[in-house]
PyMOL Python script that loads the backbone (N, CA, C, O; Angstrom):
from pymol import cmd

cmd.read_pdbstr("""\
ATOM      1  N   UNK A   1      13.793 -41.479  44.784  1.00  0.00           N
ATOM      2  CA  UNK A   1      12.988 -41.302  43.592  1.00  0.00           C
ATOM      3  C   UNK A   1      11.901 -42.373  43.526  1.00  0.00           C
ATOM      4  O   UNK A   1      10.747 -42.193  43.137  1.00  0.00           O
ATOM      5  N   UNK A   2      12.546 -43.738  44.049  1.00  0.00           N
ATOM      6  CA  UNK A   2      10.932 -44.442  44.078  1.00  0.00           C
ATOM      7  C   UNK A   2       9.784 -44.107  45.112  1.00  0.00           C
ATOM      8  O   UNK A   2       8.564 -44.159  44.958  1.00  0.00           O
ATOM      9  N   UNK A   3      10.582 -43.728  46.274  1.00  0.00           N
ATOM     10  CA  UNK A   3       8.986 -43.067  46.797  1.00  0.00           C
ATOM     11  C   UNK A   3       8.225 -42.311  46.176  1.00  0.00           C
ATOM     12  O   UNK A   3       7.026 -42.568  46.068  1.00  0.00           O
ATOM     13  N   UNK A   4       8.969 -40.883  45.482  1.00  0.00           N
ATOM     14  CA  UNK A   4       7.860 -40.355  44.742  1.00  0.00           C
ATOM     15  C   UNK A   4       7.075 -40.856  43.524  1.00  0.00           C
ATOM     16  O   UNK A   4       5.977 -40.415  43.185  1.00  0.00           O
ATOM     17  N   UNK A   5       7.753 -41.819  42.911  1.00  0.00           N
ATOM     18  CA  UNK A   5       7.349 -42.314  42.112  1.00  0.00           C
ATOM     19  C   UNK A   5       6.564 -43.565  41.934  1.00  0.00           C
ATOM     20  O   UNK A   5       6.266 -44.040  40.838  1.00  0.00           O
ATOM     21  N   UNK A   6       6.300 -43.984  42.914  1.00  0.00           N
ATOM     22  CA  UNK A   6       5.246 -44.705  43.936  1.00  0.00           C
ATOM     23  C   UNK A   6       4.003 -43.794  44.345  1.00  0.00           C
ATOM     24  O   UNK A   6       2.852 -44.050  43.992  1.00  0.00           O
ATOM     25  N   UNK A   7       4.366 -42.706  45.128  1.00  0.00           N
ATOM     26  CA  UNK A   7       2.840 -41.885  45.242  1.00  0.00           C
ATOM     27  C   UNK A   7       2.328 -40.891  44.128  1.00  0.00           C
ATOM     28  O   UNK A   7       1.132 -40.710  43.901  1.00  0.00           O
ATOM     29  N   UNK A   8       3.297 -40.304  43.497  1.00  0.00           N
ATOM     30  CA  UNK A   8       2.484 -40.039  42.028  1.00  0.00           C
ATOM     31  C   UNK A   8       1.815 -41.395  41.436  1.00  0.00           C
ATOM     32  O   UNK A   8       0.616 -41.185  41.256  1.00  0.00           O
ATOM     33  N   UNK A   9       2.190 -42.721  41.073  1.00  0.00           N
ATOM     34  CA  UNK A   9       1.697 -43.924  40.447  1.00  0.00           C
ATOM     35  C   UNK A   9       0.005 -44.053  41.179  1.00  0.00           C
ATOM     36  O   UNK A   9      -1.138 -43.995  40.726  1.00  0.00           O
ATOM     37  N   UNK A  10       0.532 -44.225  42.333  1.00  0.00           N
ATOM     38  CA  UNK A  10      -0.555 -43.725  43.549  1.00  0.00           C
ATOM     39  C   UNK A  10      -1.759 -43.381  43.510  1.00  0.00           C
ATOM     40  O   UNK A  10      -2.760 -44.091  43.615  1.00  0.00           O
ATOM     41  N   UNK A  11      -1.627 -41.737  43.281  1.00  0.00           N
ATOM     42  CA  UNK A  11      -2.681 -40.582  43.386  1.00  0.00           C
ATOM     43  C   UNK A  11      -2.876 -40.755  41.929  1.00  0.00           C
ATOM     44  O   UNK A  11      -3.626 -39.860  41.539  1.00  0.00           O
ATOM     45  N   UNK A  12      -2.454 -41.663  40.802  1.00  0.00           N
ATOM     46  CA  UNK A  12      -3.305 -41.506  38.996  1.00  0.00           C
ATOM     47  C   UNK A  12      -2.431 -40.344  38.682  1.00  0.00           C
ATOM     48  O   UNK A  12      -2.837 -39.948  37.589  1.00  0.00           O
ATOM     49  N   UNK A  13      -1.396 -39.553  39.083  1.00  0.00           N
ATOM     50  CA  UNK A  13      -0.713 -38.651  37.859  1.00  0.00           C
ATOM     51  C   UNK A  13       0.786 -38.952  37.616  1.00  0.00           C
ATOM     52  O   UNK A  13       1.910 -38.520  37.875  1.00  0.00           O
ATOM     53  N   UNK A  14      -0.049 -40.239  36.777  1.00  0.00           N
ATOM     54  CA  UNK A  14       1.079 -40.639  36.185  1.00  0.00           C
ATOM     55  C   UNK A  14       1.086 -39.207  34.656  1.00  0.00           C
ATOM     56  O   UNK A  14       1.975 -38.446  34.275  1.00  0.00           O
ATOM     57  N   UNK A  15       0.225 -39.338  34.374  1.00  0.00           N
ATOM     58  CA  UNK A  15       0.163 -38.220  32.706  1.00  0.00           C
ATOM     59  C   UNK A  15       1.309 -37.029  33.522  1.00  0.00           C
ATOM     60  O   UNK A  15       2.388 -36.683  33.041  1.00  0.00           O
ATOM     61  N   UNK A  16       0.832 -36.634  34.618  1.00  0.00           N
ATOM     62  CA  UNK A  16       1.528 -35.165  35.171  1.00  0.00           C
ATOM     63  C   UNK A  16       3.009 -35.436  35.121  1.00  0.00           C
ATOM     64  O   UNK A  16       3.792 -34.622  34.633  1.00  0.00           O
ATOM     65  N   UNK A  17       3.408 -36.674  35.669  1.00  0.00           N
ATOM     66  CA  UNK A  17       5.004 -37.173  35.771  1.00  0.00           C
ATOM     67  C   UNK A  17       5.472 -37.411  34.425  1.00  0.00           C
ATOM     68  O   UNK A  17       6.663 -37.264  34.153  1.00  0.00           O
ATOM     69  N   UNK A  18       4.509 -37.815  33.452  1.00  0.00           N
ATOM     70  CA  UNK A  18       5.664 -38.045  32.051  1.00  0.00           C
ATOM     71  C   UNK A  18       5.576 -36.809  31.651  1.00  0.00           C
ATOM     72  O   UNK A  18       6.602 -36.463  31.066  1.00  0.00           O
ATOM     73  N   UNK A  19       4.458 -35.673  31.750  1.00  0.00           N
ATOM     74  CA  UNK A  19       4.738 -34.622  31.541  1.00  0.00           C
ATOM     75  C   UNK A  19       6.246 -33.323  31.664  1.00  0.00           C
ATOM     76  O   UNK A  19       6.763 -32.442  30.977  1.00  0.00           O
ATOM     77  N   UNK A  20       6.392 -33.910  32.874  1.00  0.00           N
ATOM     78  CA  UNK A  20       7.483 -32.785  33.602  1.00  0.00           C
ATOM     79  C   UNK A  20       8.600 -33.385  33.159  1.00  0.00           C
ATOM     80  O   UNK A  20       9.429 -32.664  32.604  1.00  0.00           O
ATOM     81  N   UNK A  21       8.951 -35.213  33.337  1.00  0.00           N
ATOM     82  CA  UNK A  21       9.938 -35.409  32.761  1.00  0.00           C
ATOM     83  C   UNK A  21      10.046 -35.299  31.093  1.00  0.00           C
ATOM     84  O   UNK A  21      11.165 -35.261  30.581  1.00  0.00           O
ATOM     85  N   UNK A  22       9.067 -35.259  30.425  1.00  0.00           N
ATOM     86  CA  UNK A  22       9.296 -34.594  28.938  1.00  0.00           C
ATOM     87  C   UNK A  22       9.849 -33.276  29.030  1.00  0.00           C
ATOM     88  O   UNK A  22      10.990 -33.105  28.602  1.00  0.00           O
ATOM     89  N   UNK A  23       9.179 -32.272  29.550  1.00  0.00           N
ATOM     90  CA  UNK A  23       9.561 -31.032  29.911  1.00  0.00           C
ATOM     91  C   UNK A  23      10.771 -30.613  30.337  1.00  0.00           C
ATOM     92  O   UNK A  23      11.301 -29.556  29.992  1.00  0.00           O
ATOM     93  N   UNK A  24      11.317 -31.579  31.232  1.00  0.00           N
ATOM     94  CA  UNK A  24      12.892 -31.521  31.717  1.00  0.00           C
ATOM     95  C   UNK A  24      13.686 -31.896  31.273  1.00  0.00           C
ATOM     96  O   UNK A  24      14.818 -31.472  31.506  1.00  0.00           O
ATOM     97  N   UNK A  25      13.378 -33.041  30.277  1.00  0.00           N
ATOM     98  CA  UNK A  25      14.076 -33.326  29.246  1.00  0.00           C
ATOM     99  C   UNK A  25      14.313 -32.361  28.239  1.00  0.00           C
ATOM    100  O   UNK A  25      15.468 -32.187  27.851  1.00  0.00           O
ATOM    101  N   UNK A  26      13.341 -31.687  27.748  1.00  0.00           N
ATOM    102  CA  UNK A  26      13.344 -30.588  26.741  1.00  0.00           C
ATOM    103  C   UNK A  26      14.057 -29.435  27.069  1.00  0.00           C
ATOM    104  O   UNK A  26      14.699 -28.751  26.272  1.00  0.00           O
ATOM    105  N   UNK A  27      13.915 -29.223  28.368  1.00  0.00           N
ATOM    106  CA  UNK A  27      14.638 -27.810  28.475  1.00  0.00           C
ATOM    107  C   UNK A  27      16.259 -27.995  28.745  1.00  0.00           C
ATOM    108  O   UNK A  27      17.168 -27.165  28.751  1.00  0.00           O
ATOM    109  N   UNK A  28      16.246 -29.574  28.990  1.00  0.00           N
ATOM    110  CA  UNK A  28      17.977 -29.977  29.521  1.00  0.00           C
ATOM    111  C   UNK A  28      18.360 -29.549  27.709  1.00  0.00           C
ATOM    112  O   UNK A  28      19.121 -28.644  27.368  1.00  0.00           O
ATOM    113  N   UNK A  29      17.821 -30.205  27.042  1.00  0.00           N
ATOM    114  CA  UNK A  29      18.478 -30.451  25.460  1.00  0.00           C
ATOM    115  C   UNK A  29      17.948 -29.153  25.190  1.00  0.00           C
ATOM    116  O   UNK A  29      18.167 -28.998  23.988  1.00  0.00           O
ATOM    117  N   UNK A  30      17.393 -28.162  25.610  1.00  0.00           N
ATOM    118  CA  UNK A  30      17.605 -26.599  24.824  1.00  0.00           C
ATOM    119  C   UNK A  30      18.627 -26.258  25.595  1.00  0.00           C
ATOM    120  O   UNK A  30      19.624 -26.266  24.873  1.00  0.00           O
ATOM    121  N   UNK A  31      19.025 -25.841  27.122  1.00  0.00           N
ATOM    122  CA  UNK A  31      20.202 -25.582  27.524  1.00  0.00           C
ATOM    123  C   UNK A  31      21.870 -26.569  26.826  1.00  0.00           C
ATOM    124  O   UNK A  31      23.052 -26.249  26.707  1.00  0.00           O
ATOM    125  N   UNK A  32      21.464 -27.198  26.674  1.00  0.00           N
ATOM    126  CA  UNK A  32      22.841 -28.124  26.428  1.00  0.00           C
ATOM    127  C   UNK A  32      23.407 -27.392  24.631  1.00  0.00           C
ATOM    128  O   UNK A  32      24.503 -26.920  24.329  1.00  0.00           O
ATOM    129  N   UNK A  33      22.322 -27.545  23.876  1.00  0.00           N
ATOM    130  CA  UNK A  33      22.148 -26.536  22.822  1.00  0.00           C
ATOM    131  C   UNK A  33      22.749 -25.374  22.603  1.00  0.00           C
ATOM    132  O   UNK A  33      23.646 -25.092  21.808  1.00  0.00           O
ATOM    133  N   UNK A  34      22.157 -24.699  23.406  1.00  0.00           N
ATOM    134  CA  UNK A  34      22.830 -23.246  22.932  1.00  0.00           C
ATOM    135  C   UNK A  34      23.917 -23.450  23.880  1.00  0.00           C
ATOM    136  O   UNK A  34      24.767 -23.061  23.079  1.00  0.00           O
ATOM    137  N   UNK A  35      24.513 -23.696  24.779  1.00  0.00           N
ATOM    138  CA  UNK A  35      26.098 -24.238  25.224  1.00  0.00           C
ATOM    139  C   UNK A  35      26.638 -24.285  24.108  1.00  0.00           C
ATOM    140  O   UNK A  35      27.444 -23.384  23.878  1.00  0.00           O
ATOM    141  N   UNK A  36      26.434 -25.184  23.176  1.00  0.00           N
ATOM    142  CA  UNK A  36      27.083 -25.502  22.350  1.00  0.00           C
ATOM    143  C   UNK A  36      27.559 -24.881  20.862  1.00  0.00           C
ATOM    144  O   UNK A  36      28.599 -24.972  20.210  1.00  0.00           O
ATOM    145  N   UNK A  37      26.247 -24.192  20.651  1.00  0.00           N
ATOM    146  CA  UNK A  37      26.090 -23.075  19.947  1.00  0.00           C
ATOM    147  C   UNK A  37      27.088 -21.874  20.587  1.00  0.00           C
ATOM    148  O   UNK A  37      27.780 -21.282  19.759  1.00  0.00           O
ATOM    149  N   UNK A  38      27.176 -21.586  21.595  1.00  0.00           N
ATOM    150  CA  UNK A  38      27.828 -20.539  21.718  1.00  0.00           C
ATOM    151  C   UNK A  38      29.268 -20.875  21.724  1.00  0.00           C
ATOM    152  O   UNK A  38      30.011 -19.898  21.819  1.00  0.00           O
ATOM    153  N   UNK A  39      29.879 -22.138  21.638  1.00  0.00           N
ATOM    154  CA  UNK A  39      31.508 -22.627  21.871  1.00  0.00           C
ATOM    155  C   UNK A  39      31.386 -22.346  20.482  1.00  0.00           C
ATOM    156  O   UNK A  39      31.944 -21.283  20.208  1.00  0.00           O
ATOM    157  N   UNK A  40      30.760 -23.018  19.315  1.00  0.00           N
ATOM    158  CA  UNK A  40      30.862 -23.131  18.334  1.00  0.00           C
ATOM    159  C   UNK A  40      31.277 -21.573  17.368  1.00  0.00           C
ATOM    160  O   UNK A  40      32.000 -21.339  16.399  1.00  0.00           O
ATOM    161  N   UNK A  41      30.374 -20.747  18.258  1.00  0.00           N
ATOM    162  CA  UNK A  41      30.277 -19.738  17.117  1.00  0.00           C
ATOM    163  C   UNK A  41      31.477 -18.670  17.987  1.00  0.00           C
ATOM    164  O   UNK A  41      31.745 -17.572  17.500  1.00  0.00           O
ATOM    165  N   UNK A  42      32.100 -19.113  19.228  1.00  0.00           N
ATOM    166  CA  UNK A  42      33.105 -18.420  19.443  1.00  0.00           C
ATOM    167  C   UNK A  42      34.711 -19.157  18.741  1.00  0.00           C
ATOM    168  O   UNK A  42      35.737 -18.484  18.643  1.00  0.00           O
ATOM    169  N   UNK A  43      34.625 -20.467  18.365  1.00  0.00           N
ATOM    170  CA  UNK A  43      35.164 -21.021  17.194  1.00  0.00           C
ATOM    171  C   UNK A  43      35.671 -20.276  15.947  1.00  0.00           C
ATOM    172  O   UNK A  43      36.798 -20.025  15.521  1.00  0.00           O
ATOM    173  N   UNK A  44      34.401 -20.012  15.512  1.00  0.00           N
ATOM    174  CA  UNK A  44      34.122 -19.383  14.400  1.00  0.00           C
ATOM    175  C   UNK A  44      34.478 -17.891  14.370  1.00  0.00           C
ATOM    176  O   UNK A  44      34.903 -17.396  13.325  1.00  0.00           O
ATOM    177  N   UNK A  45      34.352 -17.305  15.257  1.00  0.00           N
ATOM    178  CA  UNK A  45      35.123 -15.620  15.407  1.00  0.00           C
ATOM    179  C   UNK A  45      36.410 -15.913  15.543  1.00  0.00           C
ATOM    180  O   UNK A  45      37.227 -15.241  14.914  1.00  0.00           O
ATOM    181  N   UNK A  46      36.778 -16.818  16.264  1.00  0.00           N
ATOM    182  CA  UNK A  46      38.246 -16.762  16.686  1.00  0.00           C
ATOM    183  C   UNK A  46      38.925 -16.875  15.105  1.00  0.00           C
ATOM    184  O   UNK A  46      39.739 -16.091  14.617  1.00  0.00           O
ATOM    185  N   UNK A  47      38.311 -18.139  14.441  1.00  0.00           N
ATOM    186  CA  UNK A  47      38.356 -18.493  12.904  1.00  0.00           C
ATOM    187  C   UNK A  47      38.821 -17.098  11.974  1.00  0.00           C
ATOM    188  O   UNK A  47      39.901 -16.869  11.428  1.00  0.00           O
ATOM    189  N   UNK A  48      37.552 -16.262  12.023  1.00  0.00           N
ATOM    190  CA  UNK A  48      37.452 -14.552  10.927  1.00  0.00           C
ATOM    191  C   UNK A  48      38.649 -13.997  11.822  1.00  0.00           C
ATOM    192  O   UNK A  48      39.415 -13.238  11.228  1.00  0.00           O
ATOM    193  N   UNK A  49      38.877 -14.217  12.933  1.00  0.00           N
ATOM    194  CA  UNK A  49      39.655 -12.829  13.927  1.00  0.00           C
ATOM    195  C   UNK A  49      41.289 -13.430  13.282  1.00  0.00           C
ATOM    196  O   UNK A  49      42.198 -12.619  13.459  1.00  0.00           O
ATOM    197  N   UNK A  50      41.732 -14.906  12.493  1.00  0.00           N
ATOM    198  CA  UNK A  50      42.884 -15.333  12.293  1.00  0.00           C
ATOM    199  C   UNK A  50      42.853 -14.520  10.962  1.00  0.00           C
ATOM    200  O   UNK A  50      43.700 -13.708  10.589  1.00  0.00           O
ATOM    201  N   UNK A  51      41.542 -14.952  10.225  1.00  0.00           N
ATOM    202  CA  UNK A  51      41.997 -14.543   8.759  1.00  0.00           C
ATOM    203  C   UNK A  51      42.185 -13.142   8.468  1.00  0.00           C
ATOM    204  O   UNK A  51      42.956 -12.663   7.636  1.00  0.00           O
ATOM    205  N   UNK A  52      41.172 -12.368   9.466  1.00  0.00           N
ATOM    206  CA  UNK A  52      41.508 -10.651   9.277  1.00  0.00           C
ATOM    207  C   UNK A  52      42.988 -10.428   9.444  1.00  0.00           C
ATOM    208  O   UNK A  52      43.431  -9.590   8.660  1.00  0.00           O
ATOM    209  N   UNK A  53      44.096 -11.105  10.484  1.00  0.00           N
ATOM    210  CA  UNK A  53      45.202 -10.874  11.093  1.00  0.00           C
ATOM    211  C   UNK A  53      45.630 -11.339   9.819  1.00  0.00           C
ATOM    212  O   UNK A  53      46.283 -10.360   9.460  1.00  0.00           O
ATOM    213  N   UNK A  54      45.730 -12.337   8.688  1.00  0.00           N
ATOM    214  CA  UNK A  54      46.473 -12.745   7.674  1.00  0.00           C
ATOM    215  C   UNK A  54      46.358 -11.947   6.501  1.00  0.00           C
ATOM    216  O   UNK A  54      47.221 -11.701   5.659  1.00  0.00           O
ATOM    217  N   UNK A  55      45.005 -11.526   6.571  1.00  0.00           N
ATOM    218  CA  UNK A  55      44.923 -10.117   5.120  1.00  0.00           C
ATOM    219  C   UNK A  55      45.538  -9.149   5.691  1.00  0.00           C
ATOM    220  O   UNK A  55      46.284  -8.593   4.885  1.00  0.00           O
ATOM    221  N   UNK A  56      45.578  -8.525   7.095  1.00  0.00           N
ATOM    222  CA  UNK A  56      46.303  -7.427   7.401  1.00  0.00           C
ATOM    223  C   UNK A  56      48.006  -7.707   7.544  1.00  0.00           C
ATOM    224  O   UNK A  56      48.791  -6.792   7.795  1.00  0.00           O
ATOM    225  N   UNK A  57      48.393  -9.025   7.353  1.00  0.00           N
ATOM    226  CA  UNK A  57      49.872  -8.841   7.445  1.00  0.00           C
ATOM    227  C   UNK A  57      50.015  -9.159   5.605  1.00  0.00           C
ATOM    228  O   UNK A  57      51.015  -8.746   5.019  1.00  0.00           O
ATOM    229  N   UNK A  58      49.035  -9.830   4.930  1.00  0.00           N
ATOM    230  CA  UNK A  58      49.700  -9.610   3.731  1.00  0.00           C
ATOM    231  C   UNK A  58      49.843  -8.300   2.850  1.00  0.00           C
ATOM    232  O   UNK A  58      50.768  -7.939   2.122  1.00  0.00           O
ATOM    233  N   UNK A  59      48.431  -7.610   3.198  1.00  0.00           N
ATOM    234  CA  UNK A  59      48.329  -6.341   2.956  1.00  0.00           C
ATOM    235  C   UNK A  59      49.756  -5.366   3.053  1.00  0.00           C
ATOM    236  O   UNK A  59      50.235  -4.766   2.091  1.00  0.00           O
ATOM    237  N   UNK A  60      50.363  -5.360   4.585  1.00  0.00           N
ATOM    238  CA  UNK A  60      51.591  -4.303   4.581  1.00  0.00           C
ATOM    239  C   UNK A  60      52.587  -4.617   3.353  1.00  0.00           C
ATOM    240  O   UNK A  60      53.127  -3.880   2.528  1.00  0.00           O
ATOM    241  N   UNK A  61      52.609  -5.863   3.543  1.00  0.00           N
ATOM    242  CA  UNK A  61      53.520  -6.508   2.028  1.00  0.00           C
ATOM    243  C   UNK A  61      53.859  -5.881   0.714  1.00  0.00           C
ATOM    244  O   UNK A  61      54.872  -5.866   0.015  1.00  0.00           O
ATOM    245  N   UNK A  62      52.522  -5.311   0.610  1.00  0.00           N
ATOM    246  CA  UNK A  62      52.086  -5.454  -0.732  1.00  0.00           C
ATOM    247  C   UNK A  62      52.843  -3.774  -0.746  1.00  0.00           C
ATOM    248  O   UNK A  62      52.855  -3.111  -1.783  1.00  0.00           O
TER     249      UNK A  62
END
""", "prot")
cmd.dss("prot")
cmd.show_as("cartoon", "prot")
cmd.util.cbc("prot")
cmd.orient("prot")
């Protein structure tokens, strides 16, 4: 990584290199995101899928 980062310093694109690493940064933290979003909201079904099973066993009860 320091070679390239030696001949980008080099050739003046440095702007182009903080660019891409902003960019790669951004798209790491949108992927990492919806990862997380999706554990979460399969959480959350699993969550409704307990309580439907608890109205349907109190229901026969009744």
């Amino acid at each position: 990584m320091d070679e390239l980062t030696k001949t980008v310093i080099e050739r003046g694109d440095l702007a182009h290199l903080a660019l891409f690493l902003w960019a790669s940064g951004s798209s790491a933290l949108l992927v990492w995101s919806l990862r997380e979003m999706t554990k979460v909201n399969q959480h959350f079904n699993d969550f409704v899928q307990e309580i439907a099973q608890l109205n349907r066993l109190f229901r026969k009860e009744d």
